[in-house]
C-alpha positions as CSV (number, residue, x, y, z in Angstrom):
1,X,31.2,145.9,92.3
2,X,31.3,144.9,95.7
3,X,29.3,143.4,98.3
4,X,27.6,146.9,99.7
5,X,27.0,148.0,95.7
6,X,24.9,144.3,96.0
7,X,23.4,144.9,99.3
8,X,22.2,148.5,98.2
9,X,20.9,147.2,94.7
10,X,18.6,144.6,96.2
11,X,17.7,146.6,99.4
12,X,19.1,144.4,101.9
13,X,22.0,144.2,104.3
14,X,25.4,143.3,103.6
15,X,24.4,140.1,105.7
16,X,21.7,139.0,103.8
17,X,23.9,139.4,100.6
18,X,26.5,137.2,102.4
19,X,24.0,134.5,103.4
20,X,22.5,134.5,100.4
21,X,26.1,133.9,98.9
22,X,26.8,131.1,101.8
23,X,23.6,129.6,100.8
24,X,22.4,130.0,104.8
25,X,18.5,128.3,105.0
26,X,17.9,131.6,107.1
27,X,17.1,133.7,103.7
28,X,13.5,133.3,102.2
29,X,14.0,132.2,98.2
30,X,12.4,135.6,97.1
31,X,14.9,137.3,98.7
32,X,17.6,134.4,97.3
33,X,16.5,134.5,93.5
34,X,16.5,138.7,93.9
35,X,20.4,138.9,95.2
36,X,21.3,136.2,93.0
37,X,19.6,138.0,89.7
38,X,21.6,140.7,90.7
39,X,25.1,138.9,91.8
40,X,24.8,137.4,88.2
41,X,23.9,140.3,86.3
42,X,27.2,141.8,87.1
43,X,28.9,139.0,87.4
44,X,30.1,139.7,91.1
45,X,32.5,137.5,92.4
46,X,32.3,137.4,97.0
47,X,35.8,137.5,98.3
48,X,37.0,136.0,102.0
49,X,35.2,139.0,103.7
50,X,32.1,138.7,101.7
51,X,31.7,134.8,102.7
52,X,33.0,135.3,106.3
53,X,30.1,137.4,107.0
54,X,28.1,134.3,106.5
55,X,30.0,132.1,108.4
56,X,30.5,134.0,111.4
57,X,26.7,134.1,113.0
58,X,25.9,136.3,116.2
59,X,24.3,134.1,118.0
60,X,21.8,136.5,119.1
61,X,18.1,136.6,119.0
62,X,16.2,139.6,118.6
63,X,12.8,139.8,120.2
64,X,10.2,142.6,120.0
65,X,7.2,143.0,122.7
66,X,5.0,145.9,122.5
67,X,5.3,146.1,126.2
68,X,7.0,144.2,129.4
69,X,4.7,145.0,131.6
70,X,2.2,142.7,130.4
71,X,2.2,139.5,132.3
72,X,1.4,137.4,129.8
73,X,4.5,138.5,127.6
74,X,7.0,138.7,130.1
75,X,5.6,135.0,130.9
76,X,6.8,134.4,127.3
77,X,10.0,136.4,127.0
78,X,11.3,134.8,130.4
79,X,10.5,131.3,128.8
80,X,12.2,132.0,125.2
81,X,15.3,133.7,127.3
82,X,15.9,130.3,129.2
83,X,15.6,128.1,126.6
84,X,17.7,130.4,124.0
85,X,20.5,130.3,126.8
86,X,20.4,126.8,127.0
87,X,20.9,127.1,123.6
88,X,23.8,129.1,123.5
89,X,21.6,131.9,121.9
90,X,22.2,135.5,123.3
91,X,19.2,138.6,123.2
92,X,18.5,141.5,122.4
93,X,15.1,142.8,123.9
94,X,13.3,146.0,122.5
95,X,9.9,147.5,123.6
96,X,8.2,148.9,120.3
97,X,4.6,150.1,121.5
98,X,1.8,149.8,119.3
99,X,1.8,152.2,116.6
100,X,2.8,150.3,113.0
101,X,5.8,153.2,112.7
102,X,7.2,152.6,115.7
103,X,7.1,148.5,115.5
104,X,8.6,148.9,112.3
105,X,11.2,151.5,113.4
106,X,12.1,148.9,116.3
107,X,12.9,146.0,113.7
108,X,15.0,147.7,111.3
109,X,17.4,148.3,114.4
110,X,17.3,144.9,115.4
111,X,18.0,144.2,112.0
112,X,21.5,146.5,112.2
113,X,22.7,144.2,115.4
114,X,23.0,141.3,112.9
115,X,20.6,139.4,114.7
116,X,20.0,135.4,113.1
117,X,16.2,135.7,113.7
118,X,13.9,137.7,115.2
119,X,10.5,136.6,117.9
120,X,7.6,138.8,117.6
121,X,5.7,138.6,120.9
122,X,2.3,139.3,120.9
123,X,-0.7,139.0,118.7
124,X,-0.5,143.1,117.5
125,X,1.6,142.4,115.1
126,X,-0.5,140.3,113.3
127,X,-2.5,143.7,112.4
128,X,-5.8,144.5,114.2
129,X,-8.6,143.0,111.5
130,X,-7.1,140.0,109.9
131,X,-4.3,137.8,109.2
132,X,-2.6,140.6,106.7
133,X,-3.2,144.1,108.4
134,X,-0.8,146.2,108.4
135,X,2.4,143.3,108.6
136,X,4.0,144.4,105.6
137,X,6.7,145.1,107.8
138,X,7.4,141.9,109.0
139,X,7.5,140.4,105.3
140,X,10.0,142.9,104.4
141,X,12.3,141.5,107.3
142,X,11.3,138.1,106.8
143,X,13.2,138.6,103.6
144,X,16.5,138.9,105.5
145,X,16.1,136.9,108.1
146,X,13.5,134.1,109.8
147,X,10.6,135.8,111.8
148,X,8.9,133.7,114.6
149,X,5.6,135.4,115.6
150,X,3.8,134.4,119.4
151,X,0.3,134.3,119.3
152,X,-0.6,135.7,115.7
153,X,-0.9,134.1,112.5
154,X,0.2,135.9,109.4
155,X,0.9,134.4,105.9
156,X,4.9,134.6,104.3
157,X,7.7,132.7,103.4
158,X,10.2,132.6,106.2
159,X,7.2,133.5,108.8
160,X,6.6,130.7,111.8
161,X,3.7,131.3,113.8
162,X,2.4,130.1,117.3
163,X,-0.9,130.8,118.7
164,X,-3.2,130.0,121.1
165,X,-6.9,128.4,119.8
166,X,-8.0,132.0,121.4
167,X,-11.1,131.2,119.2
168,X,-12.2,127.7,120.4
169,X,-12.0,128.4,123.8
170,X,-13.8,131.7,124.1
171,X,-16.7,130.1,122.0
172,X,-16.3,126.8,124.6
173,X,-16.4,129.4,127.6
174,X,-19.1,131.5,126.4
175,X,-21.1,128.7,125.5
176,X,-20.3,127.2,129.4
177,X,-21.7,130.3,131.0
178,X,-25.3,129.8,129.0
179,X,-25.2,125.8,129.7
180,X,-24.7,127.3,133.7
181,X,-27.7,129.5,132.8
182,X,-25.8,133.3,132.7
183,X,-28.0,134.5,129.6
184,X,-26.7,138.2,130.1
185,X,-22.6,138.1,129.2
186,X,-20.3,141.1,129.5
187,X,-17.5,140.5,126.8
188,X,-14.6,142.6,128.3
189,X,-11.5,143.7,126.7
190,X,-8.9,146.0,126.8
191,X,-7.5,145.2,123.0
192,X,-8.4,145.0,118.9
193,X,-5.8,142.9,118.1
194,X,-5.9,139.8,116.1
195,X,-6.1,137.3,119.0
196,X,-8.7,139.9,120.9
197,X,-10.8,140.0,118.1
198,X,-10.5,135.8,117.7
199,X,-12.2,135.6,121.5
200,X,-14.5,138.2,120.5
201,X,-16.1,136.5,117.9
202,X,-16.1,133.2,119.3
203,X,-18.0,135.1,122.2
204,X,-20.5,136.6,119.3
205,X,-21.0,132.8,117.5
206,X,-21.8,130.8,121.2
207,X,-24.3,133.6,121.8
208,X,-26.0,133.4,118.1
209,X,-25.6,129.3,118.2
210,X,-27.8,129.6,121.1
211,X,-30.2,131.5,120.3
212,X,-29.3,134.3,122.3
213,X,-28.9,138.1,120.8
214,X,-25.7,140.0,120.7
215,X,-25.6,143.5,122.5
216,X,-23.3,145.9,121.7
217,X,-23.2,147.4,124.8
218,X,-22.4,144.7,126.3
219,X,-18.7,144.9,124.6
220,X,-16.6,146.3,126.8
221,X,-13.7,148.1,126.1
222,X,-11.6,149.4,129.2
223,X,-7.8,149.7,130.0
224,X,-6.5,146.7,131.2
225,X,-5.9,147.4,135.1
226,X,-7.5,146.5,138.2
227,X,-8.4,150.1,140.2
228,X,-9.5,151.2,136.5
229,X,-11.9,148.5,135.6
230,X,-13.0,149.2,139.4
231,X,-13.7,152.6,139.2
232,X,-15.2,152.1,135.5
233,X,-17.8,149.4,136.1
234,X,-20.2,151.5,138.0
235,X,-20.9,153.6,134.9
236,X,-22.8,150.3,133.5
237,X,-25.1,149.9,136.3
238,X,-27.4,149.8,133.8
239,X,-27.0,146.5,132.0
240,X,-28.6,143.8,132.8
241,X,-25.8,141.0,133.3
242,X,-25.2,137.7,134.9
243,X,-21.4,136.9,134.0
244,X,-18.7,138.9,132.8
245,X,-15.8,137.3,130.8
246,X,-12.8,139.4,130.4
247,X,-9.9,138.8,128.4
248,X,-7.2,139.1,131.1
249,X,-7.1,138.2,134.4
250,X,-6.1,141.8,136.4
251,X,-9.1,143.2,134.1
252,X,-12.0,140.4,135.8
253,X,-10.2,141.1,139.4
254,X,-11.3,144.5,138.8
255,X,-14.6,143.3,138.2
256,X,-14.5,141.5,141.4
257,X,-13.3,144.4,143.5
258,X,-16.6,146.2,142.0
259,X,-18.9,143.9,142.6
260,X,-18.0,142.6,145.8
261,X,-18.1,146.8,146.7
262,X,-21.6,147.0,146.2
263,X,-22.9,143.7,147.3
264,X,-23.9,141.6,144.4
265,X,-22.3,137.7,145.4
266,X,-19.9,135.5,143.0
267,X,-20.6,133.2,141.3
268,X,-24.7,132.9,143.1
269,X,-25.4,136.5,141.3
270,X,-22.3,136.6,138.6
271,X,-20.3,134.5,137.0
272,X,-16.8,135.9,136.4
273,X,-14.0,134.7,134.0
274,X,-10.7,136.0,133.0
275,X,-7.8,134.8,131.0
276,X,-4.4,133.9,130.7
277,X,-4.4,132.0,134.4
278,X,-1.9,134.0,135.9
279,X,-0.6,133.7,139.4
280,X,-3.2,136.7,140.2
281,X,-5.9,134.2,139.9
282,X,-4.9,133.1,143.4
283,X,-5.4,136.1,144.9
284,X,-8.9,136.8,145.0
285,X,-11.5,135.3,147.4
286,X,-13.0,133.4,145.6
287,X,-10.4,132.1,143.1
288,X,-10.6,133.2,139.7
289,X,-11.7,131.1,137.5
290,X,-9.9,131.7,134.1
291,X,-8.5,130.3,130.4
292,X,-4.9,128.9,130.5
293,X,-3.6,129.7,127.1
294,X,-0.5,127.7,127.3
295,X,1.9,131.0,127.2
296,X,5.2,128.3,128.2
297,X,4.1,125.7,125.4
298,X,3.6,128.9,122.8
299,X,7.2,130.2,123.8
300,X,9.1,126.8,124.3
301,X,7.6,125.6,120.7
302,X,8.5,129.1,118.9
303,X,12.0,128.1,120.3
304,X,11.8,124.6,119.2
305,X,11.2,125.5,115.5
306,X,13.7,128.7,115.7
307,X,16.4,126.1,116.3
308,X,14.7,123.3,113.4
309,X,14.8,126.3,111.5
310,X,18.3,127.9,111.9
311,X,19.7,124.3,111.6
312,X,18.7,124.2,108.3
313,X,15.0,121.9,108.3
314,X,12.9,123.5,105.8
315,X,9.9,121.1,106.6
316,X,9.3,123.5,110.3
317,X,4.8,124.1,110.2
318,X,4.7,127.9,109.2
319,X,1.5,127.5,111.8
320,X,0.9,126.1,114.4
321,X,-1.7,126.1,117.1
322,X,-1.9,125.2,121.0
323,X,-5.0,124.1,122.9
324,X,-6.4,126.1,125.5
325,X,-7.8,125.0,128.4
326,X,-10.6,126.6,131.3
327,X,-9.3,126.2,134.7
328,X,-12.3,126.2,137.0
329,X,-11.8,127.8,140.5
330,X,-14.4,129.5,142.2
331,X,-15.8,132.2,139.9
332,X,-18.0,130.3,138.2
């Protein structure tokens, strides 16, 4: 019996059996009690090479993005790379996409680099209904090692999450734009993740608090990019609207582009709104007005408990959320 006949028994790497054997705070106690049930089963006994494993960490990061093109998560990946480095931490970066097999494909090779944790950016993988949706993936690798997640909330032992109050602040904005007197709003969107469908609804419950009904068609669902969203609009000349709130900022450019193209003024005839106040807000005439959802405060507190974490402080919040904020220009 050795320590790959261990590692093959309880379904883990030879790491994770060597951790578990060093007694390293990076292994959930699931996966502990299981590799220890077997270790003392057949009475296994770890030699040097077994405990060295342990001992001898990477330093090395793994993150996961379903894309880099996004701004918003290469906003957060350039944040967690800088303060990682400072930390003596290297990475290793992978793109997975966003179909479950590939995301889960993309972790079990981060997994075989030896990584000492792994950050999860973006809220699609926390599933695209609720907390739970399809993440069994990331429980199974929570098991070998700690999983930080950016801007989703999922449930597990050895999960740490960071998200934005995408909820709060979409029900605050929506409910802005009626106080303003904009009774007809476009909800636009380009995702059904889990933090999409948090503005969404807080978008649905500012309409229904005020009294105001819901339309479906005015849900919008386009591919996040300016000419796109430009070339798109015109086939909803139809609804009646008065403000659009999108849920990224190149997607409500796009709006303006339209809508400066056939006449109608912002903000005197719409109110536009976008999110994630990115340096593209500046670029428009007027200013975009948009919701600042702390992406640098997200990252820099993911890294903050990755380091309590790795250093051993099991008392690190498994969630924790971060304040939004509106940041009023001129589209409003």
């Amino acid at each position: 019996m050795n320590i790959y006949d261990i590692a093959q028994m309880a379904n883990v790497s030879i790491a994770t059996v060597s951790r578990v054997v060093n007694n390293s705070p990076k292994v959930s106690e699931k996966t502990r009690k299981k590799v220890m049930d077997i270790i003392d089963r057949y009475g296994y006994t770890p030699n040097v090479f077994a405990q060295g494993l342990g001992l001898n960490t990477m330093h090395t990061i793994g993150i996961l993005v379903p894309t880099i093109s996004d701004l918003y998560i290469s906003r957060a990946v350039a944040c967690i790379e800088e303060n990682l480095h400072e930390m003596g931490y290297d990475i290793i970066l992978s793109c997975s996409g966003y179909t479950a097999k590939s995301k889960e494909v993309h972790i079990e090779m981060l997994l075989s680099k030896r990584i000492d944790a792994l950050i999860l950016v973006g809220s699609t993988y926390a599933g695209s209904d609720d907390e739970t949706h399809n993440t069994d993936y990331i429980a199974k690798a929570a098991e070998e090692i700690p999983v930080f997640i950016i801007n989703g909330l999922i449930d597990g032992e050895n999960i740490y999450c960071n998200a934005a109050e995408d909820y709060r602040i979409s029900y605050d904005v929506t409910k802005e734009l009626i106080t303003r007197g904009r009774k007809n709003i476009i909800f636009l969107t380009d995702s059904k993740s889990y933090s999409a469908n948090q503005k969404k609804r807080g978008y649905e419950n500012a309409l229904k608090d005020a009294g105001l009904t819901v339309y479906r068609d005015h849900m919008l669902f386009m591919k996040n990019d300016i000419d796109m969203v430009r070339s798109l609009f015109c086939n909803y000349d139809y609804l009646d609207y008065d403000a659009v709130f999108a849920t990224d900022d190149a997607m409500a450019i796009g709006v303006l582009k339209y809508l400066e193209s056939i006449g109608r003024k912002v903000p005197a005839e719409v109110s536009v709104v976008g999110y994630n106040n990115s340096q593209l807000c500046k670029c428009t005439t007027p200013e975009l007005t948009s919701v600042d959802n702390k992406v640098e405060l997200v990252a820099l507190q993911t890294v903050n408990n990755l380091r309590e974490v790795l250093n051993g402080n099991d008392r690190v919040m498994h969630k924790n959320m971060v304040a939004c904020e509106l940041i009023r220009r001129g589209t409003m």
